[in-house]
N, C-alpha and C positions, 0 to 999 in steps of 0.2 A: 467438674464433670463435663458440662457443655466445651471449656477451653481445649479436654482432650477429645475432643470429636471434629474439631473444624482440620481439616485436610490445608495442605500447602496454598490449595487453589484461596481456600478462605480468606484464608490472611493475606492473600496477593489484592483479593478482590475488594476487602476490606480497607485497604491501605490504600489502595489504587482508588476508590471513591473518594475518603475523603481528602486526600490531595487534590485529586480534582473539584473537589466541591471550595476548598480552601484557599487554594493558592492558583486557579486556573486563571485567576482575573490580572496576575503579574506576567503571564505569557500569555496574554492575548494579544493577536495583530488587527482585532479589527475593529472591536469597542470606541476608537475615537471615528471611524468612518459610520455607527449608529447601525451598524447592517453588515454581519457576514457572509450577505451573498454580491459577493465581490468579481470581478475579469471571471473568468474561467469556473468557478463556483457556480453563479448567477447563469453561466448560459446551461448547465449540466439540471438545474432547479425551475428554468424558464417553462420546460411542458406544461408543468404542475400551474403557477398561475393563469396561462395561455390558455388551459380545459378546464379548470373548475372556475376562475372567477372570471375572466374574460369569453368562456364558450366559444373560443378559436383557437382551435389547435392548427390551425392555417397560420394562426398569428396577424391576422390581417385587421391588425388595432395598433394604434398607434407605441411605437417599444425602441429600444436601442439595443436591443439583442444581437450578437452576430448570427447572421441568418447566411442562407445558401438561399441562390434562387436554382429551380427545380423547372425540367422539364417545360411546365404551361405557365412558367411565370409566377408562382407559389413558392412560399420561403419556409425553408425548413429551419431547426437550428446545425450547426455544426457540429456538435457532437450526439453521441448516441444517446439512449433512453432510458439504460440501468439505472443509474442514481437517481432517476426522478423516479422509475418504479418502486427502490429500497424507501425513498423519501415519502411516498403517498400516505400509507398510514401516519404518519408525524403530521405530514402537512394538515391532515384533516383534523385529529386531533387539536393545531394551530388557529384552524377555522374554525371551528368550535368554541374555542378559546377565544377567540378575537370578538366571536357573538354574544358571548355569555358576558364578557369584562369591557364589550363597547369599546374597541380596540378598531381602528379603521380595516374592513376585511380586505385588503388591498392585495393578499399573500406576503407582505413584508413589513407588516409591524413587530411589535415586540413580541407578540404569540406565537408568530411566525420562527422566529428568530428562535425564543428558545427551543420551540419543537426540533425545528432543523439541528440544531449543534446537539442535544437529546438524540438525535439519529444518529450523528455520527460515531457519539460515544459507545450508543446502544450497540453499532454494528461493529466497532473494534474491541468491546469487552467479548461480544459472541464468537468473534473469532478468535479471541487469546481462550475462552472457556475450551471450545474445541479442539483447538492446539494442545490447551493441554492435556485435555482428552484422550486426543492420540501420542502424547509426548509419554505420559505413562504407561503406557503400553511397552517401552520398551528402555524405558530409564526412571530411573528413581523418582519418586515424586519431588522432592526438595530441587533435586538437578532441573526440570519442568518449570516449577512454577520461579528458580531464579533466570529463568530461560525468560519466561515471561516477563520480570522485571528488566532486564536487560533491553527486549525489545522496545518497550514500550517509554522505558523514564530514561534511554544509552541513546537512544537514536532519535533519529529528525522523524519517526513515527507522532513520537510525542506533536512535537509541532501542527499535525497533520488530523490530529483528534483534539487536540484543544486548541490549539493558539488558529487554527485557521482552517477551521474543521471540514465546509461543506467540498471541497475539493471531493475527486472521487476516492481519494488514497484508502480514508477508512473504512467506505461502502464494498471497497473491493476486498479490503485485508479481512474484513467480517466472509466475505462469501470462500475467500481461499483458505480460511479457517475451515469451515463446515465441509467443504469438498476435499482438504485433505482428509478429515476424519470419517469423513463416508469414503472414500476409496481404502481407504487402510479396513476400516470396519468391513468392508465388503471382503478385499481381499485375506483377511485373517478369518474373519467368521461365515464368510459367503452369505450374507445375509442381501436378499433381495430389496429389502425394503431402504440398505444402506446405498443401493445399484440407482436407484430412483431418486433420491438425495443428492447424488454425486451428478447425477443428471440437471437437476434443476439446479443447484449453484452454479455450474459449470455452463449453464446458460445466461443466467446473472452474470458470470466473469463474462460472457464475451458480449454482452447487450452492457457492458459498462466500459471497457476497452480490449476493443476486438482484438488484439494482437498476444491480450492474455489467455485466449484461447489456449497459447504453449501448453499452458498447465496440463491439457490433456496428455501427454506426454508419462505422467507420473501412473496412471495407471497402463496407459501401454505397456510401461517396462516395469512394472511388479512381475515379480520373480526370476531377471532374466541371470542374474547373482546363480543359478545352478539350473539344471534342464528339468528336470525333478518339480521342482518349484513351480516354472511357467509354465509345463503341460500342467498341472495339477489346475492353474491360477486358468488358464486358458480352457482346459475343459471344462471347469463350472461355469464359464460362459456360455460353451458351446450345450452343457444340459439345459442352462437355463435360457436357450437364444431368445424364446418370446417374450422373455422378460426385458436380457439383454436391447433386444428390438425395440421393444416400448420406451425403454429408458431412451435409449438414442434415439429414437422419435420427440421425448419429452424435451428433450435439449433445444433438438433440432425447430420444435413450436416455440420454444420463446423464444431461441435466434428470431424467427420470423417474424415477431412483433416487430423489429424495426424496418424490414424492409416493407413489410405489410402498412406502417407509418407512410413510409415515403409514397407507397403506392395510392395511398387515400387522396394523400395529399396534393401531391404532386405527379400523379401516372407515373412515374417512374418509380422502379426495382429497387434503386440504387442512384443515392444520390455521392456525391464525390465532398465532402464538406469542408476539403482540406488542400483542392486546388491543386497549388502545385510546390505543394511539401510532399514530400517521399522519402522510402528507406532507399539507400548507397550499400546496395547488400557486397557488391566489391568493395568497399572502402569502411569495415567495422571497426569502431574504434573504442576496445574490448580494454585495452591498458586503463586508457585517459576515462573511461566512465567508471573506474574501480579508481583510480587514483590521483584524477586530475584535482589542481587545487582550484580550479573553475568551480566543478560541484560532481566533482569526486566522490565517489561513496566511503572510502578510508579517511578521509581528510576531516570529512565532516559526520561522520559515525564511526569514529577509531574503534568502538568497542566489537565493530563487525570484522575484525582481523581474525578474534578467536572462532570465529564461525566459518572463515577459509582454515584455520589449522583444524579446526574438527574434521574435515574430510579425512585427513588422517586416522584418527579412532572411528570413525566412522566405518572406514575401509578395514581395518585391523579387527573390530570387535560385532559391526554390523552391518556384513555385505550383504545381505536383500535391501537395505534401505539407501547404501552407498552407493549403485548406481544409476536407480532411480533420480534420483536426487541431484548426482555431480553433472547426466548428463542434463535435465533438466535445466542443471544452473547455467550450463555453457550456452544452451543453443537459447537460453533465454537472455543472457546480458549480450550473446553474439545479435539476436536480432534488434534488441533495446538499442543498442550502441552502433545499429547501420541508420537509426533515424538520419534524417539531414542536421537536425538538431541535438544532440545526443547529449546536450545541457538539460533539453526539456522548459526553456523559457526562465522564467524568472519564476525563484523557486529557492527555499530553504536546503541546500547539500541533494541529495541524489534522492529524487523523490519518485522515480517512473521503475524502481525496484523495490518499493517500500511492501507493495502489496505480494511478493515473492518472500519476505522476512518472514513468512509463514514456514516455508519449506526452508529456511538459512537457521531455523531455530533448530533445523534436526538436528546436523553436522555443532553448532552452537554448545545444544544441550549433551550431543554424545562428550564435547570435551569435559564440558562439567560434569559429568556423569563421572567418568574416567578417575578425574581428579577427586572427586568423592569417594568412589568407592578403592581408590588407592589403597587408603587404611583401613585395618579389620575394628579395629575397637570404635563405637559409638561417640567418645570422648575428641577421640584423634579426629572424629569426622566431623564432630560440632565445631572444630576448631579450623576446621579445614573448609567447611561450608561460611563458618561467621566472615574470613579472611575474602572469599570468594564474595559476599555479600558488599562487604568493606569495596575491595577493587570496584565491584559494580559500583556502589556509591558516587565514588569519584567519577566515575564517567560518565553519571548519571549529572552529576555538578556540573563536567566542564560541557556537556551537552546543553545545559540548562544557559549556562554562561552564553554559549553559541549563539543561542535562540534569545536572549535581551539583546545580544548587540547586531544581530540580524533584526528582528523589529524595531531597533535603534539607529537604523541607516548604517552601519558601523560594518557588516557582512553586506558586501552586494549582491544582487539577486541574478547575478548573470556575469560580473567584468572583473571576480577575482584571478589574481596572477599568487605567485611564490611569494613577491613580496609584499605584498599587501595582506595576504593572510598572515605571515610569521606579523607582521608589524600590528598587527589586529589583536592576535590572541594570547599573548600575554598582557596586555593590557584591561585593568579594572576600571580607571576611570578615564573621563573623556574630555579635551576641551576642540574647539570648535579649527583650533589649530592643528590638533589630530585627528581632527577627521578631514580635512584640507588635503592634509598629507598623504592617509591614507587612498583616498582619492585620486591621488596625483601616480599613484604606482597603480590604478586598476587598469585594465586594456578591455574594451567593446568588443563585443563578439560583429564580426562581418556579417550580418542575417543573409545581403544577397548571395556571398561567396558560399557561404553556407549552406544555402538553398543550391546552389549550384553545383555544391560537390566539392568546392573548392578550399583548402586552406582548415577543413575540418578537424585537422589532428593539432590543432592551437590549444594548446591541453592550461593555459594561464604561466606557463614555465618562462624565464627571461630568454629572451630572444639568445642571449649567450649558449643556453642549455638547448637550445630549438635546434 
C-alpha cells in the first residue's frame, strides 16, 4: 500500500540519498587535503568565518584570502556574497556543533566541514525537487524524474555536489530550481505569492554570480509563442503592478546587500574584484565551450546531446516553453563563452553552465517524454522507459569513470587537447608511464594571451585541425 503511493520523485529521492550516503566517499576530491573549502570554495565561504568568528568583516586579521583592496585601503573578498548567505544557516548549525563535541571553533573543523557539504547537497536536491515540480506540469512524471537522474548521476553536476561540493555550482543550481518553478507557477496560475518567490531567488542568482542574472530573461518571454498568450501573461502584471513593483523591489534589496557590503567597507559602491579579466563580447566562443575537448560541455557530459536534440520536440509539441528557453540558452552560452577565459579555470568538463542544467532539463525531458509516450500500451512503455533508464545508466558509469580519473590526475583541469582525451578515456587502469604519456600530448592554456584577447579559440584541437 505505502509502495503504491511514493511518486517517481520518491524513488529518485530515495536512491539519490543513499548513493550519496554510500558511495560519495569513492568520488571525493578533497578528503586527503582534511578540508573542502579549497581555491575558489574558501574565498565564496571566507565572509562567514571573517563575521562570526573573527568579528571583521573588514578581514583585517591575519588570512590568505584573495582580497581586493578598496577605495580607503580596506580588503574585500573577490567574489560576491550569495554562497555565504545560502551557507549561514549550515554554518551555524557547524558552530554549534563544534561547541557542543569540543571541536576547535575555528569555522573549519570537521563540524564545519560536514555542515558546509550538508548545504550543498541540501541546495541541489531543492532544486532537482523543484525542477521536478515544474517538469510535471507538462510531461509525464517518470520522463521528469529520469530527467532528474540524468542531470545529476550523467553530468559533471555530480562532481559539483559531492566530490567537490562548496563551489558555488550547487548553491546556484538549488536557487535556478526554485525560480523556474515560481515563474512558471506564476505564469500558469498567476499566483502572486509565486511573483515574490521568483523575486527572491532571482536575487540569490545574481548576489551568487552576477552574470546569471540572464535567467531573468525566462520570464520576460513567457508567452511570446502566440499574441494571445503574452497580453494575457503581460496584463496580469499590469493588474497586479503593486505587487509586480514590490517584487522587483524585493530583488532589487538583496542585489543591494553587496554593494551595501562594499559601501561599509570600503566607501565605495562597487568594488572591481576581478581586475583585469573581462568578457571579449566580439570574440564569443559559443562552438569551442559546447564542444571543445579542453572542457567542452559535450565532451565531458555526452549525455547533454539529448537535451540539444530536445529543442526539436520541444518546438513541434511545446512552443510556449520553446522559446523561452532556446532563446535563453543562446544569449546565455553567447555571454558565458565571451569570458576572456571561457575554460573557466581549472575545473571538472564545463562547469559555468551547470547551474542553467535547470532550464536544459526542459528540451531534455520533452525528448523523453516523446519517446515514452510514443507507445499507447502501458507494457510497450515500461519497456521503453526500462531501455531509456539502462542508456542513462551507462553514461551515468562513463561519467563516474570521468570523475576517478579527473581526481586521479589522469583528466587535466585546464591543458586537455583531442589527443590526450581519446588516449585517456578508454583506458581502465594506469601505470605511471601512462600517465607520462598522457601528459606529454596536453597543451597550457596562454592565461596572458587569453586575458588579452588573443589566441582564445585554442579549443585543445592538433594544431593540424587548428
Amino acid at each position: 500500500m505505502l509502495l503504491s503511493r511514493l511518486t517517481p520523485w520518491h524513488w529518485f529521492l530515495v536512491f539519490t540519498l543513499f548513493f550519496i550516503q554510500f558511495e560519495s566517499q569513492h568520488f571525493n576530491d578533497w578528503r586527503h587535503h582534511q578540508t573542502p573549502f579549497l581555491n575558489d570554495a574558501d574565498q565564496y565561504y571566507s565572509y562567514l568565518p571573517a563575521t562570526f568568528i573573527h568579528h571583521a568583516p573588514d578581514f583585517k586579521y591575519p588570512n590568505s584570502y584573495w582580497l581586493v583592496k578598496g577605495s580607503n585601503g580596506n580588503k574585500v573578498p573577490k567574489y560576491t556574497i550569495g554562497v555565504a548567505l545560502l551557507q549561514a544557516p549550515f554554518f551555524m548549525i557547524g558552530h554549534v556543533g563544534a561547541w557542543i563535541f569540543h571541536y576547535p571553533m575555528t569555522g573549519y573543523s570537521q563540524p564545519y566541514n560536514r555542515a558546509a557539504c550538508g548545504a550543498a547537497i541540501f541546495y541541489a536536491l531543492l532544486g532537482l525537487y523543484f525542477l521536478y515540480k515544474t517538469l510535471i506540469r507538462f510531461f509525464h512524471p517518470r520522463a521528469s524524474a529520469l530527467s532528474l537522474f540524468i542531470l545529476l548521476f550523467a553530468t559533471n553536476l555530480f562532481y559539483y555536489v559531492v566530490s567537490f561540493p562548496l563551489m558555488s555550482h550547487a548553491f546556484s543550481f538549488g536557487m535556478f530550481g526554485v525560480f523556474l518553478y515560481a515563474t512558471v507557477k506564476c505564469w500558469k496560475d498567476k499566483s502572486v505569492p509565486a511573483l515574490f518567490l521568483a523575486a527572491v531567488s532571482a536575487g540569490l542568482i545574481a548576489l551568487i554570480r552576477p552574470p546569471d542574472v540572464i535567467v531573468l530573461l525566462l520570464p520576460l518571454l513567457m508567452g511570446v509563442h502566440q499574441r494571445s498568450a503574452l497580453r494575457d501573461w503581460w496584463g496580469f502584471l499590469m493588474l497586479r503592478k503593486i505587487y509586480a513593483g514590490l517584487a522587483a523591489l524585493t530583488f532589487l534589496l538583496i542585489c543591494f546587500i553587496q554593494p551595501l557590503y562594499w559601501y561599509l567597507v570600503t566607501g565605495s559602491w562597487f568594488v572591481n574584484g576581478y581586475g583585469d579579466e573581462r568578457f571579449f563580447f566580439g570574440d564569443p566562443q559559443m562552438i569551442n565551450f559546447i564542444f571543445s575537448y579542453r572542457k567542452g560541455l559535450i565532451p565531458y557530459a555526452p549525455v547533454m546531446i539529448f537535451s540539444l536534440l530536445g529543442f526539436l520536440f520541444l518546438f513541434l509539441r511545446f512552443r510556449e516553453l520553446f522559446w523561452p528557453v532556446i532563446i535563453y540558452t543562446l544569449v546565455n552560452i553567447y555571454v558565458l563563452s565571451c569570458w576572456w577565459d571561457w575554460t573557466y579555470g581549472g575545473s571538472f568538463g564545463n562547469r559555468a553552465i551547470l547551474q542553467s542544467f535547470v532550464v536544459l532539463a526542459i528540451p531534455l525531458t520533452a525528448l523523453i517524454h516523446a519517446g515514452y509516450n510514443f507507445f499507447k500500451t502501458k507494457q510497450a512503455r515500461r519497456r521503453v522507459f526500462t531501455a531509456m533508464l539502462g542508456i542513462a545508466c551507462l553514461f551515468s558509469a562513463f561519467n563516474f569513470s570521468l570523475i576517478h580519473k579527473y581526481i586521479g590526475g589522469f583528466i587535466h583541469w585546464d591543458d586537455m587537447t583531442k589527443e590526450s582525451y581519446w588516449y585517456v578515456i578508454p583506458k581502465w587502469k594506469w601505470t605511471a608511464e601512462d600517465k607520462a604519456h598522457a601528459e606529454k600530448m596536453e597543451r597550457p592554456v596562454n592565461i596572458e594571451k587569453f586575458k588579452a584577447g588573443i589566441g582564445r579559440d585554442d579549443s585543445g584541437k592538433s594544431e593540424v585541425e587548428q
